[in-house]
Each structure stands twice: as structure tokens, then as C-alpha cells.
N, C-alpha and C positions, 0 to 999 in steps of 0.2 A: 730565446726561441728554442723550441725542442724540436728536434731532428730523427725525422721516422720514416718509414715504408708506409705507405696506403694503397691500399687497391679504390678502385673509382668507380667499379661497379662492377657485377655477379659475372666473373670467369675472368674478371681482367687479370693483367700482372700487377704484382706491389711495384710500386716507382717509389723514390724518394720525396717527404713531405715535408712540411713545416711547418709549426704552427706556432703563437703566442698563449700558452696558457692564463696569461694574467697574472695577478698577485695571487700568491698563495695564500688559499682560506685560512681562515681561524679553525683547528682543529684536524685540520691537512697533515701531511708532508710530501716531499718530491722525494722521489729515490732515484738515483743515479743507476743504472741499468746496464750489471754484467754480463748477463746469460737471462734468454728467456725462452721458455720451451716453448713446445708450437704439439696441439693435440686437436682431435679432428673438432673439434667444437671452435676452434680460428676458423678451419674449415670452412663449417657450416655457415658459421657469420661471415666472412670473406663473400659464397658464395649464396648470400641472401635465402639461405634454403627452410630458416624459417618466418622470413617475413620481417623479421624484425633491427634490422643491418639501415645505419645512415650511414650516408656515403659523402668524402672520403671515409672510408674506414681501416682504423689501424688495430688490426688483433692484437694477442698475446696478454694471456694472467695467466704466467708459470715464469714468474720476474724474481729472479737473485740479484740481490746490488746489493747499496748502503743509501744510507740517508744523508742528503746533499743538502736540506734547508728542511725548518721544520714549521710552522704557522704559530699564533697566537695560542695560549691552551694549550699545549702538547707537552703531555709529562711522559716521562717512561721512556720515549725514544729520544735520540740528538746524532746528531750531525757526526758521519761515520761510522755507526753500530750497523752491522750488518744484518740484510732482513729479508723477507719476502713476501709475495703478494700472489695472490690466487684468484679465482673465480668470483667473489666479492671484494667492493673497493668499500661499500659503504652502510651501515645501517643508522635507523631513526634511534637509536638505543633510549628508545622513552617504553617500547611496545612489551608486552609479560613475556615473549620469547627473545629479547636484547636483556630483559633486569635480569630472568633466569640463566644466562651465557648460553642461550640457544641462537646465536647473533643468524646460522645458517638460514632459519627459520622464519627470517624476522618480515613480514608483509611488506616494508617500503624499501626493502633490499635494493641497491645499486648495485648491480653486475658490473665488472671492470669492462666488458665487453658494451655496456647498454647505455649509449648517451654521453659517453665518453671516450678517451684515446687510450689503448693499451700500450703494452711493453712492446711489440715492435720498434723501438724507438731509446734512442741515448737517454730518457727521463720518462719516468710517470709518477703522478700524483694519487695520492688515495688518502682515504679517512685515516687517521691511526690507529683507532680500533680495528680496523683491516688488514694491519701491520703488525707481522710477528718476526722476533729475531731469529737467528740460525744459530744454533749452537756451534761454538767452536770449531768441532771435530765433526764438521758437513760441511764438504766443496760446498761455495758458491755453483760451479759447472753442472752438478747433478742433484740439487735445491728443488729449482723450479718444477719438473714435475710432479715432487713429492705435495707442493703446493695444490696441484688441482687431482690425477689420479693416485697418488700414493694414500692423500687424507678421504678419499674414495672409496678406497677399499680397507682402510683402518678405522673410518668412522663407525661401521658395524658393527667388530669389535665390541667397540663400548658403549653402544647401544644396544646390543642383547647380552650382553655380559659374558661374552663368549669363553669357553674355561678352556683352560692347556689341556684338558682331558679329551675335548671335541676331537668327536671325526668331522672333516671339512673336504669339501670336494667345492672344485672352481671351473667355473664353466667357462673357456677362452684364453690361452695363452698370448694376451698382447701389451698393447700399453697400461692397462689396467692389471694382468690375469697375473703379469708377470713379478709384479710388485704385490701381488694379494699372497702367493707365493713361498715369498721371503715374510711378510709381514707374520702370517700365519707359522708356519716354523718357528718361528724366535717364541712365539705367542706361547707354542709347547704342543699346539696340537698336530695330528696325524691327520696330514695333507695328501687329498689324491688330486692331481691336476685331469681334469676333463680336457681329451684333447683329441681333435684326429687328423692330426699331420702328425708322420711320422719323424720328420725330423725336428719338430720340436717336445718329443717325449724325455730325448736325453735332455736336451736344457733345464726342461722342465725339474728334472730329478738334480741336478743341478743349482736350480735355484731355489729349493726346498721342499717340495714334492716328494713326498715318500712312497707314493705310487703316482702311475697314471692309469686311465680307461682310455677305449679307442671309442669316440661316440660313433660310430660309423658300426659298430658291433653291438645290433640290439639284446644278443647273449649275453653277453657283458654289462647291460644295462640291467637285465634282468637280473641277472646274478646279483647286482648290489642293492637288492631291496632291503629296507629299514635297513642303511647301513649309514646314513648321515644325519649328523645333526644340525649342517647346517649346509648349502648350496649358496654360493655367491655365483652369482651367473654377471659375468662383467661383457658379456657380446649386446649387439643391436638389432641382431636377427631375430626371427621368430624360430623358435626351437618345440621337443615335443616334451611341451612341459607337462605334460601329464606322467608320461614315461621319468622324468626327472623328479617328480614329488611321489614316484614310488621307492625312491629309492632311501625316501628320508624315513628315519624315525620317528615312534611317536614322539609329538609335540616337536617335530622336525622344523626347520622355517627354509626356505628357500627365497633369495634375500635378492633383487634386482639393482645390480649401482651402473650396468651398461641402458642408454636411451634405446630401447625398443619403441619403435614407434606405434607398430599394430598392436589391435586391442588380443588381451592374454586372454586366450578361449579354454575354463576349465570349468568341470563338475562339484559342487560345493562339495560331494559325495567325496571326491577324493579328499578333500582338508579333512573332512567331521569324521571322518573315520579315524585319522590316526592325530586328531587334534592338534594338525599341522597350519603352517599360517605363510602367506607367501607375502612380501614387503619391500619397499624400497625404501631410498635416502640420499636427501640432497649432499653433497662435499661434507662441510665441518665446519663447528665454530673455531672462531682464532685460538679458545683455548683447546681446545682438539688437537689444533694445527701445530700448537706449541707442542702439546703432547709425545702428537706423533715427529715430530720435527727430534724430539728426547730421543724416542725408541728406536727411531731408525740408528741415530747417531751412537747411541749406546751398543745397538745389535750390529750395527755396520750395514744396514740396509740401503740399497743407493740405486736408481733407475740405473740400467744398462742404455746409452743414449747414443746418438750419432751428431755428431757437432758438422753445424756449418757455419760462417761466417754471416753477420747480417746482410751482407750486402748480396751474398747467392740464396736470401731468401727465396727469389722463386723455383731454386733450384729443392730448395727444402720443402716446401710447399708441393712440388710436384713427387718428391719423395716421398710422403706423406699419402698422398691421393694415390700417387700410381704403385707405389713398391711396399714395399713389408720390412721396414725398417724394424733392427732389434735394439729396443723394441720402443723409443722416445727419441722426437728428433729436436736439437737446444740447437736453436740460433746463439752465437759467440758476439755479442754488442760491444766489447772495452776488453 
């Protein structure tokens, strides 16, 4: 039996749960669950806000452990190698985006979230293609984010070939903004962090920021026109994205990895002039993950997180909704 938290329905508290998962699949494995962060996309599914939450429901894909049993088929992993799991548990790896290692991408994508139980919980199960190790020299304790926002805001990266020469401006100092940050520093580029609170300007310079902008100062907006080559906007809000695609260079991109919901209202007038392109992108594939799972551990890059115990889940959960935690909150499972 697996032993977890579940909430029972939209605003409830998580209680303690219990389920029988069954025999483990052919091509499975179970990982035994150290740490698992909690980001507002538990949130949203906790709080049925898009529609798509069965109840009970136990969050969490930002899971650090090891591997406790492994299924029929399973090469590669075994029992005690340590690993982690993110925002996808499963793909059909038959489809031309699974053969290319676009696994992120793949149509009959299983979400750890969707149909299934997450890491709230002493165990969870996933495909093994789903499954990547940790290198060495990465806490399991601050893993799991890098799992859903760190490979977030690294997946762009290398998908527009971003060079150490880039100027890079990041829109949102948070659980995202914070880790794009550090990623981009190490990367070699000349990072401004977009920000307007004032006390997280020094952090930000801090966490690798070699400038900041006040956005609250449209002078200041002005002032950096054609001065990026690339915008990672990591917020959910609607912003004045028109005044922010001035600020890029030609063949600028201004790059979306935060879920804004409302539709982006611009003038094609502004891209065709400076042959700029605005774009988003789901997480990463497992080889990405590994990737970036290298570069952090090699640059020493590591969410800044706030630990609590699994069992004051609703206590993290309301930290989460109500406070401004700096800047990732990891539930502590073992």
C-alpha cells in the first residue's frame, strides 16, 4: 500500500490517503519518495481550476528519491540509483516526436498529475522513460524543482541556441524567474532581471543578474529598446507586451515558459519590423532533463526552497497560495 495526502475536493485540506497501486507494470518503476516540491500547478489541480482534477487527488511531479522496484523490461535503472520525476510520468514512444527525443511533445503524453497519483506520497510509479538519474553532486532536497521549473526555463536555451554572448532580460523574479537567473549566468550571457519590487533587486544581482530594470519605470522601458536578444517572461499575468517587444533586437524573440491565461493582444507591425518572433515551450524531454540535471550540478546551480515536513503539507500549501515564499516550497517525505 502507498501512503499519501489527498485533498477530496476543490479548497479542501490534504488528509492522509491510501491506496493499492497493484502489480507494477512491465516497463514501470516505483520510486521510493525523498523530497518532493510543490509548485502552483499542484495548486491549480488541488483546486480543480482547470477542469480537469479526479478526486481523491494527490499532487506533486518535482519527486527526488531512488528506485525501490523496477517492472518487467526496465533496462538502465535498478533498484537504489537515484532519480527524479517531473511533470510527465509517460509517453507512447511509438509517435515521430518520442523516436526524435522530443518525449515533451509527444500527443499521448501522460501527465504525473492526469489520471494518476503523484509524489505527495512515500511512493510513486512512472514509465521509465519518465525517469532520470541525479547526478552525484545534486541534493536529492533541491532536485525536485529543477525537475518541473528549472528544466522550464533551461529548455529554451537549447531550443533557440541561445549563445554566451546573448543579452537576456527575465521577466518575474520567482519560482521560475529565480532559477532562469542562475541558469543564464553560467550560460555566459549578460542578464538583466525585470523586476519591480524593490527588495528583490539585490537578490536578484545576487543570483546572477548583472542588471536589473524597475518595470514600474516606463523611462527605463524606453531606454532599453533593441537592447535584447532574448525575453523570457516566466509571470501569469498579462503584461504590456508591446512596450516589452520594443525592447528587443532585430530578430529579437521574446520567449513565454509562465501560463498566462488571457489571449496576447499585439500588432504583427511590431514583430515584421524588426523580424522579431514571440514563442513558448512546454518543460523538456528526459534527455533535456538529464542535461540540465549536468549543468546545474556542474555550475552549482540549485533552487533556493523552504522545506516542510510532509505531514504540515497544508501548512505548505497555504504558503504557497498565501505568502511569497523564496522562492520553491519541498515537502520533506523520508
Amino acid at each position: 500500500m502507498i501512503q499519501a495526502y489527498a485533498v477530496h475536493e476543490p479548497g479542501g485540506e490534504f488528509q492522509p490517503f491510501e491506496y493499492d497501486p497493484g502489480p507494477l507494470a512491465a516497463g514501470d518503476v516505483e520510486i521510493d519518495v525523498e523530497y518532493c516540491g510543490i509548485c502552483h500547478s499542484d495548486l491549480s489541480m488541488a483546486n480543480n481550476e482547470w477542469g480537469a482534477t479526479a478526486y481523491p487527488f494527490v499532487p506533486g511531479h518535482e519527486v527526488a528519491g531512488h528506485i525501490a522496484a523496477v517492472g518487467a523490461g526496465v533496462t538502465g535503472l535498478k533498484p537504489g540509483d537515484r532519480v527524479g520525476l517531473g511533470w510527465q510520468a509517460a509517453f507512447c514512444n511509438e509517435c515521430h516526436e518520442c523516436k526524435s527525443g522530443d518525449h515533451n511533445m509527444c500527443a499521448d503524453v501522460n501527465g504525473t498529475l492526469f489520471g494518476r497519483h503523484g509524489g505527495f506520497a512515500d511512493k510513486v510509479r512512472a514509465q521509465a522513460e519518465a525517469v532520470v538519474k541525479l547526478p552525484e553532486d545534486l541534493g536529492a532536497d533541491v532536485a525536485g524543482p529543477l525537475f518541473c521549473g528549472g528544466v522550464t526555463v533551461y529548455n529554451p536555451l537549447k531550443q533557440f541556441d541561445i549563445k554566451p554572448t546573448d543579452r537576456v532580460g527575465v521577466i518575474g523574479i520567482g519560482g521560475l524567474g529565480h532559477m532562469a537567473l542562475q541558469f543564464l549566468n553560467a550560460w555566459g550571457c549578460e542578464v538583466t532581471a525585470f523586476t519591480s519590487s524593490e527588495a528583490k533587486k539585490q537578490e536578484a544581482l545576487e543570483l546572477g543578474a548583472h542588471h536589473t530594470l524597475d518595470t514600474h519605470d516606463s523611462d527605463a522601458l524606453a531606454d532599453a529598446a533593441r537592447s535584447f536578444d532574448l525575453i523570457l517572461s516566466t509571470v501569469n499575468v498579462p503584461l504590456d507586451w508591446a512596450g516589452y517587444l520594443n525592447t528587443l533586437k532585430p530578430r529579437g524573440r521574446l520567449h513565454l515558459v509562465g501560463a498566462v491565461t488571457e489571449p496576447i493582444n499585439l500588432s504583427v507591425f511590431s514583430l515584421m519590423g524588426k523580424q522579431a518572433s514571440i514563442s513558448s515551450s512546454p518543460v523538456g524531454s528526459p534527455a533535456t532533463i538529464a542535461e540540465m540535471l549536468d549543468f546545474a550540478a556542474r555550475h552549482d546551480i540549485a533552487p533556493k526552497v523552504e522545506m516542510f515536513d510532509i505531514k504540515d503539507v497544508n501548512a505548505a500549501m497555504d504558503r504557497l497560495a498565501n505568502g511569497s515564499p523564496r522562492y520553491r516550497v519541498v515537502l520533506k517525505v523520508k
